[in-house]
N, CA, C and O atoms as a Tripos MOL2 file, in Angstrom:
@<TRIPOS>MOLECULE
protein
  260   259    65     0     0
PROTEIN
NO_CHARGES

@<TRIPOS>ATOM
      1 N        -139.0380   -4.5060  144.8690 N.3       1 UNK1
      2 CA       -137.6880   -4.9130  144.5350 C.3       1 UNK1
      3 C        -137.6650   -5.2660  143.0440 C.2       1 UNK1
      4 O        -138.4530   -6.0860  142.5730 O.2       1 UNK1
      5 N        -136.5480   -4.4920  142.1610 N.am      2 UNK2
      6 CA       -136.6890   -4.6180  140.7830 C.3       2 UNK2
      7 C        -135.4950   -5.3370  140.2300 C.2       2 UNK2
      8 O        -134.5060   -4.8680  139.6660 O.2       2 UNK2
      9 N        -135.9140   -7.0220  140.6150 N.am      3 UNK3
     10 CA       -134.7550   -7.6960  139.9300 C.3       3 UNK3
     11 C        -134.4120   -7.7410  138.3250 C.2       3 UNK3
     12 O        -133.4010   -8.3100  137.9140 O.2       3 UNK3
     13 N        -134.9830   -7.3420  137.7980 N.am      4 UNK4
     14 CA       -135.2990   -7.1870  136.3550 C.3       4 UNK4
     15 C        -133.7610   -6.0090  135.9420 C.2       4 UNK4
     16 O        -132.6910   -6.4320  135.5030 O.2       4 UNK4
     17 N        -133.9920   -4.9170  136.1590 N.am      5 UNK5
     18 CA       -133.2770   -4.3680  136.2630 C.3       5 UNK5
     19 C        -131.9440   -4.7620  136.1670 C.2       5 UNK5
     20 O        -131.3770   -4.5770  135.0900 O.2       5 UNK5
     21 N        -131.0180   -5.5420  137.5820 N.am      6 UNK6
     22 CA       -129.8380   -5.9790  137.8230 C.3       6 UNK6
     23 C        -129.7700   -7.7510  136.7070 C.2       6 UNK6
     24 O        -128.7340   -8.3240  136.3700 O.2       6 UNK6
     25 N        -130.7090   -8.0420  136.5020 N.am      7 UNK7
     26 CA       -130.9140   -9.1740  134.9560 C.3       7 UNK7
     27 C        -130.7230   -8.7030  134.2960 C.2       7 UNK7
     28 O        -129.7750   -9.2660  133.7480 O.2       7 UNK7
     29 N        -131.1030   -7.4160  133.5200 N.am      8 UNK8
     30 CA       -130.9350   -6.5740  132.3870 C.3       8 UNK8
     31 C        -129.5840   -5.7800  132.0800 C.2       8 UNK8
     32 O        -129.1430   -5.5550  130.9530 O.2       8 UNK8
     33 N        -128.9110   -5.3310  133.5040 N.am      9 UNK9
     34 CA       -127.6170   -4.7370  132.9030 C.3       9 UNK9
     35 C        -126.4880   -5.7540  132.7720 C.2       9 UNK9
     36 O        -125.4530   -5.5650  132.1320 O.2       9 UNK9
     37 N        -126.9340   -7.2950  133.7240 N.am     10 UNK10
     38 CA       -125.7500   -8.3190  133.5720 C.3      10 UNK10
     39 C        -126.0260   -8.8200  131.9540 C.2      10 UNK10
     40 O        -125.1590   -8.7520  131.0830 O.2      10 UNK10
     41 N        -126.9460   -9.1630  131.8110 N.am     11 UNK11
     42 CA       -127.3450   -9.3510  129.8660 C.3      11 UNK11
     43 C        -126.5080   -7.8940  129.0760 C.2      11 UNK11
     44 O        -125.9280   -8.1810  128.0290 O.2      11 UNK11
     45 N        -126.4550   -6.9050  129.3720 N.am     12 UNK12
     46 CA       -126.0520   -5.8790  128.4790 C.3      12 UNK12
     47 C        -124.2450   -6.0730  128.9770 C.2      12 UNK12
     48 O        -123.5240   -5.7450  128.0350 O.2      12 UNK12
     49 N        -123.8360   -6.3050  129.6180 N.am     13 UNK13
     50 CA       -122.2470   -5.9940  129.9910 C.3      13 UNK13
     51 C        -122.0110   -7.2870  129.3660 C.2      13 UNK13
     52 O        -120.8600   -7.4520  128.9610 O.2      13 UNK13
     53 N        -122.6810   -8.0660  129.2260 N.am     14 UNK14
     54 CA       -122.3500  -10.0450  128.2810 C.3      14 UNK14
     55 C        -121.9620   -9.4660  126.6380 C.2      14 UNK14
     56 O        -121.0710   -9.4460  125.7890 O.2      14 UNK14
     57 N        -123.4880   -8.9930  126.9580 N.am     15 UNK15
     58 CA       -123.3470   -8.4490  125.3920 C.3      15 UNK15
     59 C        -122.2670   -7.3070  125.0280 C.2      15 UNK15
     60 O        -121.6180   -7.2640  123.9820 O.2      15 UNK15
     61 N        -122.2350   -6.8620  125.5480 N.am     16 UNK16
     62 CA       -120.5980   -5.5260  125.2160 C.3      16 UNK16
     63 C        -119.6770   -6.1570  124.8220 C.2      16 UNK16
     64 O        -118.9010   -5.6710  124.0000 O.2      16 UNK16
     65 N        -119.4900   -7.7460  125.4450 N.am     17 UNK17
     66 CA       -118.1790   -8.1070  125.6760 C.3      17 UNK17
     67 C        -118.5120   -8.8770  124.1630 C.2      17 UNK17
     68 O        -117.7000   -8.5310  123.3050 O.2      17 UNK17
     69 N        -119.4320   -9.7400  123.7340 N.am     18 UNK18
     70 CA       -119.2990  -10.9900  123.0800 C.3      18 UNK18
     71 C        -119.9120  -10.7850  121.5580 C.2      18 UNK18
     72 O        -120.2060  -11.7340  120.8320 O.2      18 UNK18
     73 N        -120.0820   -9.1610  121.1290 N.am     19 UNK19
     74 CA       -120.3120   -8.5530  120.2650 C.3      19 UNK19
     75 C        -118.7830   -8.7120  119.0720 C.2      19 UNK19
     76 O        -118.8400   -9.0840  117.9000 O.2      19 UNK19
     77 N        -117.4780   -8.2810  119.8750 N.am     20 UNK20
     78 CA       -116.6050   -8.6140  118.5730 C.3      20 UNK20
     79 C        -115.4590   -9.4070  119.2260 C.2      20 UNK20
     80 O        -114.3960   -9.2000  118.6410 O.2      20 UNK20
     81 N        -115.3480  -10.3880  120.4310 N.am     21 UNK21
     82 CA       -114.4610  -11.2990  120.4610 C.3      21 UNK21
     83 C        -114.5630  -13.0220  120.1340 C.2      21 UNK21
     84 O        -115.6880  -13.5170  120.0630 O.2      21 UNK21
     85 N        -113.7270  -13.6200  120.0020 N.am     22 UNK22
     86 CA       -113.7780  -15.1480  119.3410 C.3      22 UNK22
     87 C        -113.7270  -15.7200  120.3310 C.2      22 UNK22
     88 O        -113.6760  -16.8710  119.8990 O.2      22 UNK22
     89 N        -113.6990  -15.8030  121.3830 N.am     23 UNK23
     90 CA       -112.9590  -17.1360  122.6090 C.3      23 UNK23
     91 C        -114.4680  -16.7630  123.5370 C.2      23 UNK23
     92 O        -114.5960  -15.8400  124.3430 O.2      23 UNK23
     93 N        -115.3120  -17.5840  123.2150 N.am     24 UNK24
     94 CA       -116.4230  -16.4080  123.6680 C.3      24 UNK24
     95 C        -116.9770  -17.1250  125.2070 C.2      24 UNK24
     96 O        -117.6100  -16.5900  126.1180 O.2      24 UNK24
     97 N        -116.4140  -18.6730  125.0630 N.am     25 UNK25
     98 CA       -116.6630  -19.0150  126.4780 C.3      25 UNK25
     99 C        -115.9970  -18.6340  127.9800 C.2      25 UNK25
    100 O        -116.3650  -18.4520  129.1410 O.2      25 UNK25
    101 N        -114.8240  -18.6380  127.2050 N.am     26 UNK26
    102 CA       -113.4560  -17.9270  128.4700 C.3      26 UNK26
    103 C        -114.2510  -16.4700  128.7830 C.2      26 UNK26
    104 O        -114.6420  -16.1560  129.9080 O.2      26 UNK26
    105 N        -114.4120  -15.6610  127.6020 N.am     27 UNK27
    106 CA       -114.3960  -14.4940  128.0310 C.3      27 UNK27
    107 C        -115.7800  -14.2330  129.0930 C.2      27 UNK27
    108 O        -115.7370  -13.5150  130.0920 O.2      27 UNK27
    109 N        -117.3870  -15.2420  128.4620 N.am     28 UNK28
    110 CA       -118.1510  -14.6430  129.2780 C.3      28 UNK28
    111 C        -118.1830  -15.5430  131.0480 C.2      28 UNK28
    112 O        -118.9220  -15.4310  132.0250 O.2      28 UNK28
    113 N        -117.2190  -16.2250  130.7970 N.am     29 UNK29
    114 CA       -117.4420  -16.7450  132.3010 C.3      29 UNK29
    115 C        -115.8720  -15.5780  133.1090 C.2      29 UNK29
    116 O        -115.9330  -15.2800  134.3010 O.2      29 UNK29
    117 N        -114.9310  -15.2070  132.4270 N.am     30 UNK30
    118 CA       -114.4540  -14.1020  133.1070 C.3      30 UNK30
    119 C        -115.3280  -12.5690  133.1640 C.2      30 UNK30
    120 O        -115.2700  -11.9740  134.2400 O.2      30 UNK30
    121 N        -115.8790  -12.1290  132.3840 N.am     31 UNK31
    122 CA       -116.9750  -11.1450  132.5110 C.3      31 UNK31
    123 C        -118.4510  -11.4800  133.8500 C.2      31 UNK31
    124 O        -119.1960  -10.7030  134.4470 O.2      31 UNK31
    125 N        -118.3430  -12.7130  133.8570 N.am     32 UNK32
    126 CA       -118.9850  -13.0990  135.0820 C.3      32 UNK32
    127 C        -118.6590  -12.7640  135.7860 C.2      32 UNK32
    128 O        -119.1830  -11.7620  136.2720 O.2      32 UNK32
    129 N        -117.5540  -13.3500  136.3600 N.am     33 UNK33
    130 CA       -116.7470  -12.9670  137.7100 C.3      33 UNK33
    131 C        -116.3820  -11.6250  137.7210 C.2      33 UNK33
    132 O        -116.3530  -11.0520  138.8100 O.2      33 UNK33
    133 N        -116.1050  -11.0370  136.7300 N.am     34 UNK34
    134 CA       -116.2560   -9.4270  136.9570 C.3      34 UNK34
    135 C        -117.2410   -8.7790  137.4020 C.2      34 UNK34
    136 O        -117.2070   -7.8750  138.2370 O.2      34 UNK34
    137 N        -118.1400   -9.2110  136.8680 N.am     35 UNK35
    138 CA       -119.8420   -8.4530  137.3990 C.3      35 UNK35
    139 C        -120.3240   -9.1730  138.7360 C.2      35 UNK35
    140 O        -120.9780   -8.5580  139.5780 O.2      35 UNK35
    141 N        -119.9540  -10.5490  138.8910 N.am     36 UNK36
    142 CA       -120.4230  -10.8420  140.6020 C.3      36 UNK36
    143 C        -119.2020   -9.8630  141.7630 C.2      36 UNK36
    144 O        -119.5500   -9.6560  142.9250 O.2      36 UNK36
    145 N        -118.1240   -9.4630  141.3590 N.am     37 UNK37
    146 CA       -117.3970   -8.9730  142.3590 C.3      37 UNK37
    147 C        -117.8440   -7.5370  142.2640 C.2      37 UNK37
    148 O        -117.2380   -6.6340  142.8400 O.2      37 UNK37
    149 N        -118.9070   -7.3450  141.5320 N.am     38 UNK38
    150 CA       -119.0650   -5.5470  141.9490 C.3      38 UNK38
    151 C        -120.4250   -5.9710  142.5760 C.2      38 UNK38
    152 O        -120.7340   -5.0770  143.3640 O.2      38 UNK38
    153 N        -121.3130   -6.8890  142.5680 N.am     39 UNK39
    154 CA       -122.2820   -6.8380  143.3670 C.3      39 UNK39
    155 C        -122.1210   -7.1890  144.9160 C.2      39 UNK39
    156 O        -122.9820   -7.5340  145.7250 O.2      39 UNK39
    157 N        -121.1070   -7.0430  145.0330 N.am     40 UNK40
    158 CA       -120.6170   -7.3640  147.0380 C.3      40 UNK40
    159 C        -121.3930   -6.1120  147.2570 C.2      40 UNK40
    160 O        -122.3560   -6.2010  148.0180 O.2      40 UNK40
    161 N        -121.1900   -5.2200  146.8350 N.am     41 UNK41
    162 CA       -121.9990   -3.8890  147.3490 C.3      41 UNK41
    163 C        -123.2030   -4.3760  148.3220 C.2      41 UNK41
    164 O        -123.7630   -5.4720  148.2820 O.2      41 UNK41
    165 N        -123.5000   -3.1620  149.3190 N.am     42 UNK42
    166 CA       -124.5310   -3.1760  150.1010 C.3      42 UNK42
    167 C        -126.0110   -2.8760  149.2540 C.2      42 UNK42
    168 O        -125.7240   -2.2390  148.2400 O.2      42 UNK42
    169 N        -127.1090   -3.0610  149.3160 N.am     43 UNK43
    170 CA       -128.1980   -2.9810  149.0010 C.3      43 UNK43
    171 C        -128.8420   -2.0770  149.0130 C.2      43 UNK43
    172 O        -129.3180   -2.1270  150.1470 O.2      43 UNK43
    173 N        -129.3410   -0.9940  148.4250 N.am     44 UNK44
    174 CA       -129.8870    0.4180  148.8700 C.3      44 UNK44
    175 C        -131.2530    0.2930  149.0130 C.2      44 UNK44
    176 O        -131.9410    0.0430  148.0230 O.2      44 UNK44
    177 N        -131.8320    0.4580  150.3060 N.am     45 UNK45
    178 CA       -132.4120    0.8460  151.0670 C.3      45 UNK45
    179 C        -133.0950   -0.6290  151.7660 C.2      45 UNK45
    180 O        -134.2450   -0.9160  152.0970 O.2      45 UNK45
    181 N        -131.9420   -1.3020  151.8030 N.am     46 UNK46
    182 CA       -132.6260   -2.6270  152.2060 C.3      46 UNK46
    183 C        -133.5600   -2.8810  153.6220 C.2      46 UNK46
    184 O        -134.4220   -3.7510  153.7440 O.2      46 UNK46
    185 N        -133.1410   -1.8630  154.6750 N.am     47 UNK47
    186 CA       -133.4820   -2.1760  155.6720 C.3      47 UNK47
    187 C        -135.3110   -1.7970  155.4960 C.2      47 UNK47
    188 O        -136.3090   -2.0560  156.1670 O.2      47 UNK47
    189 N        -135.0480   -1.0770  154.2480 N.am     48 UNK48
    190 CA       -137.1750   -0.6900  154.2520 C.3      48 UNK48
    191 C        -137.6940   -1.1500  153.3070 C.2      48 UNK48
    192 O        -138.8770   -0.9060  153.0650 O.2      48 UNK48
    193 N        -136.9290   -1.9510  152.5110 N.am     49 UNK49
    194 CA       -137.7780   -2.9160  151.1700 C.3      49 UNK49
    195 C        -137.9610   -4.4210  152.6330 C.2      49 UNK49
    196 O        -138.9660   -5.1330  152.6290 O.2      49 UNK49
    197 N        -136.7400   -4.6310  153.7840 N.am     50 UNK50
    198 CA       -136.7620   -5.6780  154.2810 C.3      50 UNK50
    199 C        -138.2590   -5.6070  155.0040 C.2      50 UNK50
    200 O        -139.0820   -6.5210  154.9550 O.2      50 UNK50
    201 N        -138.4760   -4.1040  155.8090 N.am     51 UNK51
    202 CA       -139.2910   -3.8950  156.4160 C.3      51 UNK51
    203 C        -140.8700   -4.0630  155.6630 C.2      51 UNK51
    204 O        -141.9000   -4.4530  156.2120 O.2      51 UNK51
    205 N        -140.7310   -3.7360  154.5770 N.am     52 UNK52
    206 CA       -142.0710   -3.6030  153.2300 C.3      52 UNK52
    207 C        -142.2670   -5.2300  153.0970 C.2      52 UNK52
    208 O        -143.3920   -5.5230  153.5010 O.2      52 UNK52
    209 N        -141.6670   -6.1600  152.7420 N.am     53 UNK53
    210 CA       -141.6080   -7.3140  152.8540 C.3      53 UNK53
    211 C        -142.5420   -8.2070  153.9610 C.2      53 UNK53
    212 O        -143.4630   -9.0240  153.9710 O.2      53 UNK53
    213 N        -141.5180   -7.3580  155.0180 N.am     54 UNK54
    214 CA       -141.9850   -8.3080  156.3900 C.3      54 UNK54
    215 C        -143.5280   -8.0250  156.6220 C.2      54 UNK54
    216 O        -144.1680   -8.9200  157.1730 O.2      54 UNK54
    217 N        -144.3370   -6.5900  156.1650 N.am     55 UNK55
    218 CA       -145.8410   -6.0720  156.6270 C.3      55 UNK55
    219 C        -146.4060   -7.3560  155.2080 C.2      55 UNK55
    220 O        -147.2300   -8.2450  155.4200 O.2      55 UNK55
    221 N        -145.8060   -7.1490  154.0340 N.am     56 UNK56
    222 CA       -146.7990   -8.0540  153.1000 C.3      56 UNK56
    223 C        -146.9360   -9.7440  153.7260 C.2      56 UNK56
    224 O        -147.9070  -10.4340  154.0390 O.2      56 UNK56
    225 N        -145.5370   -9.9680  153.7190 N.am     57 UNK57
    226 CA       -145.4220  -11.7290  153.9400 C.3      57 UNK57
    227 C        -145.4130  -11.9460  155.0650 C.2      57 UNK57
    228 O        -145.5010  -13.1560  155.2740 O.2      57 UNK57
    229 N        -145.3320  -11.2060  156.1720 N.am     58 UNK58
    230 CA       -145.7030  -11.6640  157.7220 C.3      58 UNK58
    231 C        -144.4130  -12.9370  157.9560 C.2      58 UNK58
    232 O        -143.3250  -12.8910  157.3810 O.2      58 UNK58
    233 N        -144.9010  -14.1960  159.0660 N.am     59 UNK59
    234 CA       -144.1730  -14.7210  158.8950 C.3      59 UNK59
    235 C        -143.9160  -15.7870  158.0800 C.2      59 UNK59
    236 O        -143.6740  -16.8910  158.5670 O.2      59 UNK59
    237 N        -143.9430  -15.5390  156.5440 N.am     60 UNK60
    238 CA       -143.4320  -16.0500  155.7600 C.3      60 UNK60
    239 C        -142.3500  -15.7120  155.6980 C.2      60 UNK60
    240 O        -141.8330  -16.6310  155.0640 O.2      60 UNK60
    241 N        -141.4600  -14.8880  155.9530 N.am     61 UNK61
    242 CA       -139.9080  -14.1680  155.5270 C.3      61 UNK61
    243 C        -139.2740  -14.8630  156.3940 C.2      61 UNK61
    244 O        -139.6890  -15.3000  157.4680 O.2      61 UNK61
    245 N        -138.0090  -14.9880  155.8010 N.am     62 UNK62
    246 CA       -136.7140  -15.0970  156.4810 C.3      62 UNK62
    247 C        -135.8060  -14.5860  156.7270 C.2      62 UNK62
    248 O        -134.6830  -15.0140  156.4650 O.2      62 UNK62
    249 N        -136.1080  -13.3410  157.4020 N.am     63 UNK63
    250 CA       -134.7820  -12.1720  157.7310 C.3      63 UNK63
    251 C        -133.1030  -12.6530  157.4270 C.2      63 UNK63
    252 O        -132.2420  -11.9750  156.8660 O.2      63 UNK63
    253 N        -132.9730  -13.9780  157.9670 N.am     64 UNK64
    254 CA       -131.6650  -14.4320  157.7550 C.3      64 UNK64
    255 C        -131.5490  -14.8440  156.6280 C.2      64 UNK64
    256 O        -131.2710  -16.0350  156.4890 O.2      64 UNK64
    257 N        -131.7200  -14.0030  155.4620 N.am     65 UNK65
    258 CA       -130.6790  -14.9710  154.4590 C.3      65 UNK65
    259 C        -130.0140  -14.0860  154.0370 C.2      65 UNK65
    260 O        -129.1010  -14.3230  153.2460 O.2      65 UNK65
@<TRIPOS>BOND
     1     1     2 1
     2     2     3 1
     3     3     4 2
     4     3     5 am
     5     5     6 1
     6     6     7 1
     7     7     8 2
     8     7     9 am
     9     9    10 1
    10    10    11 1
    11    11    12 2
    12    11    13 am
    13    13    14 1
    14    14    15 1
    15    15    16 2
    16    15    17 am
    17    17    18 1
    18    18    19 1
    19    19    20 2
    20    19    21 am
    21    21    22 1
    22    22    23 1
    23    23    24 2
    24    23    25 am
    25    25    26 1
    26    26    27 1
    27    27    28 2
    28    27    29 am
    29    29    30 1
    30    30    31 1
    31    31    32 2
    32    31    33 am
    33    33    34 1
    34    34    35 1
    35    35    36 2
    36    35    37 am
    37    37    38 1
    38    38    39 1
    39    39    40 2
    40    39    41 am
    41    41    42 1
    42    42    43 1
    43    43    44 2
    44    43    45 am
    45    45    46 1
    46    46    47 1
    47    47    48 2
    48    47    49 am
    49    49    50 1
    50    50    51 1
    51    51    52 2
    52    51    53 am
    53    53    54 1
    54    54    55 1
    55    55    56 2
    56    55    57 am
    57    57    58 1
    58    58    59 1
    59    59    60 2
    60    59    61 am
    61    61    62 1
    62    62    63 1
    63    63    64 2
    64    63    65 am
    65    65    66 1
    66    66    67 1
    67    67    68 2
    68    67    69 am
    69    69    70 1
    70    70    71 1
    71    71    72 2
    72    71    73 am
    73    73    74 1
    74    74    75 1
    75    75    76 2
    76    75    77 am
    77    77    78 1
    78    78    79 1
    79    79    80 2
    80    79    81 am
    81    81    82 1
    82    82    83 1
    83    83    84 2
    84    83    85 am
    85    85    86 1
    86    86    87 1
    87    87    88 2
    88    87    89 am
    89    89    90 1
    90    90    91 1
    91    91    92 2
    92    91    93 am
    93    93    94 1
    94    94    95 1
    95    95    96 2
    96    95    97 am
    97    97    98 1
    98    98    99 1
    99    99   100 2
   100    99   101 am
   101   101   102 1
   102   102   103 1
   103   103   104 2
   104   103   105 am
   105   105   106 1
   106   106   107 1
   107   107   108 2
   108   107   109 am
   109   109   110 1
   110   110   111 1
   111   111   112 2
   112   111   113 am
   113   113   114 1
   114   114   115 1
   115   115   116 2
   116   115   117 am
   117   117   118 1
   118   118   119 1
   119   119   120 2
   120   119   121 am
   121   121   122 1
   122   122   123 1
   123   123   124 2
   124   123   125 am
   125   125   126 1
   126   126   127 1
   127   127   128 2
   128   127   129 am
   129   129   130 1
   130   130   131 1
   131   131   132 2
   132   131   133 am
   133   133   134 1
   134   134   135 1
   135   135   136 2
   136   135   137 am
   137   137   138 1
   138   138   139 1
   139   139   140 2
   140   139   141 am
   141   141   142 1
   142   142   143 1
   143   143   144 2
   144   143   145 am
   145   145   146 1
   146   146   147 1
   147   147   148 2
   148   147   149 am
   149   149   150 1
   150   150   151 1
   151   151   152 2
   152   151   153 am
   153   153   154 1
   154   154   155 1
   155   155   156 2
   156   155   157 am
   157   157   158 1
   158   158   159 1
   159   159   160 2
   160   159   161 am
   161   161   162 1
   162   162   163 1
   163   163   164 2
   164   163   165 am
   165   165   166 1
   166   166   167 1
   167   167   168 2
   168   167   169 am
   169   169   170 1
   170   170   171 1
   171   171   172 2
   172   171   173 am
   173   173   174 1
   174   174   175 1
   175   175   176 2
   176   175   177 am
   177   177   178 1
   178   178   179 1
   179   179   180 2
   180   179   181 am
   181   181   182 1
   182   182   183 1
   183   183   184 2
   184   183   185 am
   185   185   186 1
   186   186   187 1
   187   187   188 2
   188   187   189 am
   189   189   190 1
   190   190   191 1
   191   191   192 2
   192   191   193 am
   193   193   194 1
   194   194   195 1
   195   195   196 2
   196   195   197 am
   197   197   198 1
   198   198   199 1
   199   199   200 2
   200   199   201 am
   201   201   202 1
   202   202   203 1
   203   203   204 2
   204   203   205 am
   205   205   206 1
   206   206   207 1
   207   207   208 2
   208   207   209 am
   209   209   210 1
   210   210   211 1
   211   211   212 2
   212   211   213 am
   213   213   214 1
   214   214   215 1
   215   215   216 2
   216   215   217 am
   217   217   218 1
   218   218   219 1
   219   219   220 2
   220   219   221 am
   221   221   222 1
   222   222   223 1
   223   223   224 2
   224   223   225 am
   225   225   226 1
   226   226   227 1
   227   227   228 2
   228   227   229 am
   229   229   230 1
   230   230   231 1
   231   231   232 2
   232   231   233 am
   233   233   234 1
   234   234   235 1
   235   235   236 2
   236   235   237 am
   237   237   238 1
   238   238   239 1
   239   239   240 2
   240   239   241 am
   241   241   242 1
   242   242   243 1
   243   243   244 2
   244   243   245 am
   245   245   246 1
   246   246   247 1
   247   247   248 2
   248   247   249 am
   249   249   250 1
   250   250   251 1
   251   251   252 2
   252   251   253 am
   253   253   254 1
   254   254   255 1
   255   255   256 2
   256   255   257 am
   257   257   258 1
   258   258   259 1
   259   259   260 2
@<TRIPOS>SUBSTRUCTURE
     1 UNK1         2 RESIDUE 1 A UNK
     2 UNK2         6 RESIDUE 1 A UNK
     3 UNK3        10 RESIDUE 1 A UNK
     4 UNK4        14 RESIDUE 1 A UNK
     5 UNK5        18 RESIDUE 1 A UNK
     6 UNK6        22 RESIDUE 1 A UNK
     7 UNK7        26 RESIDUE 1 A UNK
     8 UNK8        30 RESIDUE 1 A UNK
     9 UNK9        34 RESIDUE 1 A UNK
    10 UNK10       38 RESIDUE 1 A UNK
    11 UNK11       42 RESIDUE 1 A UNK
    12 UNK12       46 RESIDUE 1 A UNK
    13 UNK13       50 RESIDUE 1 A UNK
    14 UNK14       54 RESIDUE 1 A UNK
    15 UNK15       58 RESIDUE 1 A UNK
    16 UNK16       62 RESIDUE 1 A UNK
    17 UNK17       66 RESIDUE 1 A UNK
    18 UNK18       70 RESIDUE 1 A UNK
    19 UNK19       74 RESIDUE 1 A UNK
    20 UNK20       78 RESIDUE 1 A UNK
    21 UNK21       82 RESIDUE 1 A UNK
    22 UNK22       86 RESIDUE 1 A UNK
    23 UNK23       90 RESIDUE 1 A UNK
    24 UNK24       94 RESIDUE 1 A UNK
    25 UNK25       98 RESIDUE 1 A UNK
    26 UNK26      102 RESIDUE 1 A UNK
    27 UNK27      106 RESIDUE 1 A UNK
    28 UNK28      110 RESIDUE 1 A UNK
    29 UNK29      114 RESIDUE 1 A UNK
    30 UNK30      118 RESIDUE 1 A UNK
    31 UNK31      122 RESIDUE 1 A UNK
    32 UNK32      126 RESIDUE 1 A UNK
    33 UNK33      130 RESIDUE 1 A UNK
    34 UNK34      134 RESIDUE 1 A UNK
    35 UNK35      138 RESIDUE 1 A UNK
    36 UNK36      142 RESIDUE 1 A UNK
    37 UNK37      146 RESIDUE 1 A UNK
    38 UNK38      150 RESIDUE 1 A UNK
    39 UNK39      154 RESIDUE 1 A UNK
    40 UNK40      158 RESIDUE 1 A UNK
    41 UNK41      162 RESIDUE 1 A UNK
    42 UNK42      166 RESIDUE 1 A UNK
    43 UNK43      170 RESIDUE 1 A UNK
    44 UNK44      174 RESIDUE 1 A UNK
    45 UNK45      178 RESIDUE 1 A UNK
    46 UNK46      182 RESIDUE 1 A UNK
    47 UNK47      186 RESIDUE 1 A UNK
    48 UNK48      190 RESIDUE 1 A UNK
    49 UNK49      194 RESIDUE 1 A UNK
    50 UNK50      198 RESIDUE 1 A UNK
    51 UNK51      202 RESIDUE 1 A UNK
    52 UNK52      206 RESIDUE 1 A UNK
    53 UNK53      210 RESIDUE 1 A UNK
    54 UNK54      214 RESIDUE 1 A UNK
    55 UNK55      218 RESIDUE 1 A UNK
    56 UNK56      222 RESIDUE 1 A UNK
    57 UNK57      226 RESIDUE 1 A UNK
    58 UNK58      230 RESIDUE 1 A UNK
    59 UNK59      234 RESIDUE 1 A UNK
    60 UNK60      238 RESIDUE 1 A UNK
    61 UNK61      242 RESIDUE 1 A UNK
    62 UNK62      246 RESIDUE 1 A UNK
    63 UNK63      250 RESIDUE 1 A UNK
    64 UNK64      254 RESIDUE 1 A UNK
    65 UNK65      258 RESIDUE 1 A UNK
């Protein structure tokens, strides 16, 4: 699982925004909420990173969260 990745493009869409505007707190906490409402999306291929998980950490995991 490559959280790095989804860290790296929310840092680059901050930065798009706060490169040439002045009001820079309004804007990056509305650019927030823009970028958390596209991550509702489903997870791709979660059910076999869940499964890859569960063989490493046994029952350490918590399926429910």
């Amino acid at each position: 699982m490559y959280t790095t990745n989804i860290i790296e493009g929310f840092h680059r869409q901050l930065r798009a925004v706060t490169q040439s505007k002045g009001a820079l707190m309004k804007l990056l906490f509305l650019v927030q909420e823009n970028i958390y409402a596209k991550w509702n999306k489903p997870v791709h291929n979660w059910n076999q990173t869940l499964a890859q998980l569960s063989i490493i950490f046994g029952d350490r995991l918590k399926p429910n969260l």
